[in-house]
C-alpha positions in Angstrom: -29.9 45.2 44.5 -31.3 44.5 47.8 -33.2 47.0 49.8 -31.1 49.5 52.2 -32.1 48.8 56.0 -31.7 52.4 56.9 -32.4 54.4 53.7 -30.2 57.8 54.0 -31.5 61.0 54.5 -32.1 62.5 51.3 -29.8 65.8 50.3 -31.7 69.0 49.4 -28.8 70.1 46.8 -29.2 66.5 44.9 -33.0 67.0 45.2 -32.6 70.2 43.2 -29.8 68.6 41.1 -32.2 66.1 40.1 -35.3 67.8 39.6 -33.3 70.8 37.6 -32.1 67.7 35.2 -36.1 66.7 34.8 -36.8 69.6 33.5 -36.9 70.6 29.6 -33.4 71.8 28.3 -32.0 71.9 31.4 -28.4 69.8 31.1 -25.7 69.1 33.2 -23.6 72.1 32.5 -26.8 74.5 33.6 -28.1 72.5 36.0 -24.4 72.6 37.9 -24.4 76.3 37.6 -27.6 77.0 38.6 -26.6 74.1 41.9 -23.5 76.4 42.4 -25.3 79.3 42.9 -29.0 78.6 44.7 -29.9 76.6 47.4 -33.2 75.1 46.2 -36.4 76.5 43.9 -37.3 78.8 47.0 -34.1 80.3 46.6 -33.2 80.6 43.1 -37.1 82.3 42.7 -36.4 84.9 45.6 -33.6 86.2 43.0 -34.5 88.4 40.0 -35.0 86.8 36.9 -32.5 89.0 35.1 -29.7 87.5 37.9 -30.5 83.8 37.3 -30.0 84.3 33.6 -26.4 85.5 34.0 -26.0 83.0 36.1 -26.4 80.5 32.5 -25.8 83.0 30.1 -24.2 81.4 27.9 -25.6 77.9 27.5 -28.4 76.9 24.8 -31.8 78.8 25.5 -30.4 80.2 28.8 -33.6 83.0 28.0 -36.3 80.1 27.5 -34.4 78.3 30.4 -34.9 81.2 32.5 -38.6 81.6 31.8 -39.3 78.0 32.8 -37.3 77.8 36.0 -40.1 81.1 37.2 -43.5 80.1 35.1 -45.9 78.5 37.5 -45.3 75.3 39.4 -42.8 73.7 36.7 -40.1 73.7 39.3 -41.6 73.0 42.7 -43.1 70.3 40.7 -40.2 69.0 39.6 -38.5 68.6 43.1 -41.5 66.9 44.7 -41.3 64.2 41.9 -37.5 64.5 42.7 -37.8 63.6 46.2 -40.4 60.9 45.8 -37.7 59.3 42.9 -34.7 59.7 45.5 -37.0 58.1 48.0 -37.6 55.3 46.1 -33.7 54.6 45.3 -33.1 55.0 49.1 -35.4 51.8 49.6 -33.1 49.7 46.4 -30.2 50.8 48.6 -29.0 53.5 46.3 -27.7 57.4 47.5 -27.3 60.2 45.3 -23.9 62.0 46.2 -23.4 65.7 45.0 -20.7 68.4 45.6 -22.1 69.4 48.8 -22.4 65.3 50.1 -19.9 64.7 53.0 -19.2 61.8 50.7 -18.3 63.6 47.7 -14.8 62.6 46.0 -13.2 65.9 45.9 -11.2 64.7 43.2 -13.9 65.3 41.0 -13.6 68.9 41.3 -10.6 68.9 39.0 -12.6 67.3 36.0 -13.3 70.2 33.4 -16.7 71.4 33.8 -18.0 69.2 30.7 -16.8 66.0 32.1 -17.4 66.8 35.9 -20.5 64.8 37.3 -23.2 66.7 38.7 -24.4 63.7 40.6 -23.1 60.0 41.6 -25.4 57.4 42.1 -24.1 55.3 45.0 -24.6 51.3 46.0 -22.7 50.3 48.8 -20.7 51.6 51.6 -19.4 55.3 50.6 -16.7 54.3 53.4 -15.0 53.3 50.6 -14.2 56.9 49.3 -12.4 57.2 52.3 -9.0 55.3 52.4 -6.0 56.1 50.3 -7.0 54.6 47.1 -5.5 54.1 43.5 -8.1 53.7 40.0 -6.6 50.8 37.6 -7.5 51.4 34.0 -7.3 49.1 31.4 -8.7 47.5 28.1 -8.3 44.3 27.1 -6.3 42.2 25.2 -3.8 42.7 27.5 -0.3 41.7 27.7 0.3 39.1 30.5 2.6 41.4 32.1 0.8 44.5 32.9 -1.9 41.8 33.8 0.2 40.2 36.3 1.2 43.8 37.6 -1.7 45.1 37.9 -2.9 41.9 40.3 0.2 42.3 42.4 0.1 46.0 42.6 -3.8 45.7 44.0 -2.6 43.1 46.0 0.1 45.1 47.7 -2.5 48.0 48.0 -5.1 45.8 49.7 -2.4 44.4 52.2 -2.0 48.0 53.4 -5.7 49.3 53.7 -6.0 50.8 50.4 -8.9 50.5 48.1 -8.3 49.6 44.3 -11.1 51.8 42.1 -11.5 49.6 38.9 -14.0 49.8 36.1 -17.4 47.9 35.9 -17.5 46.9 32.0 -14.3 43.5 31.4 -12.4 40.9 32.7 -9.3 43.1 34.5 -12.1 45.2 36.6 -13.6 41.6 37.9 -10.5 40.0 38.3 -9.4 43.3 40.5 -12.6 43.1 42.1 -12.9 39.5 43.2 -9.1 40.2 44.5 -10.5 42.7 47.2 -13.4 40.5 48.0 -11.4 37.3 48.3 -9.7 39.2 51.3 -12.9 40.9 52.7 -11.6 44.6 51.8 -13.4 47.0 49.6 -13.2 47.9 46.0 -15.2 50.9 44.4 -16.5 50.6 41.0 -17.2 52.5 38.5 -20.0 52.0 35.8 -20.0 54.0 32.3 -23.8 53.5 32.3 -26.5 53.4 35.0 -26.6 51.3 37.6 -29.4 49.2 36.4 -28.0 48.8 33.4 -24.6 47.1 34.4 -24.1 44.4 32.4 -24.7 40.8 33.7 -21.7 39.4 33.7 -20.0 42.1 35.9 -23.5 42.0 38.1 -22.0 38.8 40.6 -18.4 40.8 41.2 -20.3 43.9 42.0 -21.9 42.3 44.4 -19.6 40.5 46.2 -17.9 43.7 46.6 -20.2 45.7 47.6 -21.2 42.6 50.5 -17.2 43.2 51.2 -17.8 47.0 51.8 -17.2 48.6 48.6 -19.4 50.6 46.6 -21.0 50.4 43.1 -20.7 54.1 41.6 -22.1 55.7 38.3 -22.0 59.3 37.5 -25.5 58.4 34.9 -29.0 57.8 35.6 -30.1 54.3 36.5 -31.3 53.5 33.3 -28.9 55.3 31.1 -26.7 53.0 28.6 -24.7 51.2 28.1 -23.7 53.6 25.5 -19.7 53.2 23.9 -19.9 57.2 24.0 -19.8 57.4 27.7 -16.5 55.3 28.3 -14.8 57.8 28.1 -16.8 59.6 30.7 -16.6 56.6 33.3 -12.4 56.7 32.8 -12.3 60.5 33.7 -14.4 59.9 36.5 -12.1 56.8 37.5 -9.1 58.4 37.3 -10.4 61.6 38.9 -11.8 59.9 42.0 -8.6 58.6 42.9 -5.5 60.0 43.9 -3.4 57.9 41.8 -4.3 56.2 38.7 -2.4 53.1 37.1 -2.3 52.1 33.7 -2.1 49.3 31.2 -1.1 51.8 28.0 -4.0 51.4 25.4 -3.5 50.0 22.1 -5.1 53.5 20.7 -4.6 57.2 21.4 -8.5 57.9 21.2 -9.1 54.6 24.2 -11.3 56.4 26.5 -8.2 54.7 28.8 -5.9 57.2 26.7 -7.9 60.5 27.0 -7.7 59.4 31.6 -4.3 59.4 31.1 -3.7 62.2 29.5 -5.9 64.2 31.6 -4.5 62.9 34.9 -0.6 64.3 33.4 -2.4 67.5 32.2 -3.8 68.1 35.6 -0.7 66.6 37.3 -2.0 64.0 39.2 0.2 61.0 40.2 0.0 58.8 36.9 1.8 55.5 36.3 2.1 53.0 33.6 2.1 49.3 33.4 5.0 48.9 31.3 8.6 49.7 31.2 8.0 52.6 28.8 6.4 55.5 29.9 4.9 58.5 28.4 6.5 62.1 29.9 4.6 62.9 32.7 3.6 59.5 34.1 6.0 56.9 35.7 6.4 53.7 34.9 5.3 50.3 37.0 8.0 47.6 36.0 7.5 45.3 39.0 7.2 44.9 43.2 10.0 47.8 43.4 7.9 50.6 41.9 4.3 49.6 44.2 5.4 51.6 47.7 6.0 55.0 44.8 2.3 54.2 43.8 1.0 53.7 47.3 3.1 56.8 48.9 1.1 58.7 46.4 -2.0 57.5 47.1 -1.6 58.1 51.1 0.1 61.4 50.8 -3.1 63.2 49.4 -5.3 61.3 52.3 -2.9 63.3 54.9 -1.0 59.8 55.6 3.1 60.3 56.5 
């Protein structure tokens, strides 16, 4: 990744997101409580120790937890090393985004606290956040039609300003991607591993579309993965930042493509499908006559008529 020109200013709450994640037992779940409810180590120690347990009573060793985040310098500690590591990302181009980041996809928020991301690591433009936008989800082998739809439908989204959000793992997310830079527009992509650890082959399209204005996203650490366990993680997160999600029906109910897409009807988000058959709750996409229902979607929650 090349080096960021003008590194962003760091964010206190992602500081204290990180550093709470350094520390022994904390995990994502208590670390996004404890983010919810304190501004920084300063704050969260000017509080009783008996009212930051309740604040994670509940979660594995919230007593031993409790002790740590008040014995000595353990914490301050950890948020210096924080702020040196976010430093140092800031100079490979990369941003951490958290729920308190101007930047943040709000669309996040409706993700079940298990699956919700307590931090994004960003490489790019987070301009592309911005515009109406609609995640295409799909795994391969695919049938030539939903292939073919899926091209058009970005195309048709791309002609009007809207960004596609595609995966960063096969084929369909590079063809997708390399559609967007082919006409200069953004594309956001999403990684189910660290951003360090994307994998070669999808390394060139990333780039190009980042170059283009898009962004390279990951809700995991730099060097976390690739794992097959966290697929399903990087689809939630798809489909979530999005307003509208499209797609190709997987071959198996337990696709981490499946479990998106029947979160985003459970949560009532605009869903379509790739094929003439549709599950209840999501619509179908059978050709150019069914795009403008997927883009109205798409604009409506972005405050477009």
């Amino acid at each position: 990744m090349a080096a960021s020109s003008d590194p962003p200013t760091p964010d206190d709450s992602a500081t204290f997101a990180l550093a709470l994640l350094s520390l022994d037992g904390v995990g994502r779940v208590t670390a996004q409580r404890l983010t919810e409810h304190f501004d920084g180590p300063g704050d969260l120690r000017s509080y009783p120790r008996e009212q930051v347990f309740l604040r994670i009573k509940g979660v594995a060793n919230a007593e031993a937890i409790t002790e740590r985040l008040f014995e000595g310098d353990a914490l301050p500690e950890a948020r210096a090393r924080a702020e040196k590591r976010i430093g140092v990302l800031a100079e490979q181009g990369v941003r951490l985004l958290c729920p308190s980041s101007d930047d943040w996809p709000r669309g996040l928020d409706a993700l079940g606290r298990p699956h919700r991301p307590l931090l994004l690591w960003a490489h790019g433009s987070t301009d592309a956040l911005h515009p109406p936008s609609v995640a295409f989800l799909a795994r391969p082998p695919m049938d030539e039609g939903p292939f073919e739809r899926a091209q058009a439908l970005a195309g048709h989204l791309l002609a009007r300003g809207g960004v596609p959000v595609v995966g960063a793992q096969n084929g369909f997310d590079v063809a997708l991607a390399k559609r967007a830079a082919g006409q200069n527009a953004p594309a956001v992509l999403v990684a189910a591993c660290g951003l360090a650890q994307v994998p070669r082959k999808l390394r060139p399209a990333a780039s190009r579309a980042v170059r283009a204005g898009g962004l390279l996203l990951s809700p995991f650490p730099m060097q976390h993965g690739p794992f097959d366990h966290d697929d399903r993680e990087g689809a939630l997160v798809q489909a979530a930042l999005a307003r509208t999600a499209v797609f190709a029906l997987p071959e198996s109910d337990d696709a981490p493509e499946a479990r998106a897409l029947e979160w985003a009807m459970g949560a009532d988000r605009p869903a379509f499908v790739l094929d003439k058959h549709a599950p209840s709750g999501a619509r179908p996409v059978r050709g150019p006559d069914d795009f403008d229902a997927v883009l109205e979607t798409a604009t409506r929650e972005n405050g477009e008529s």
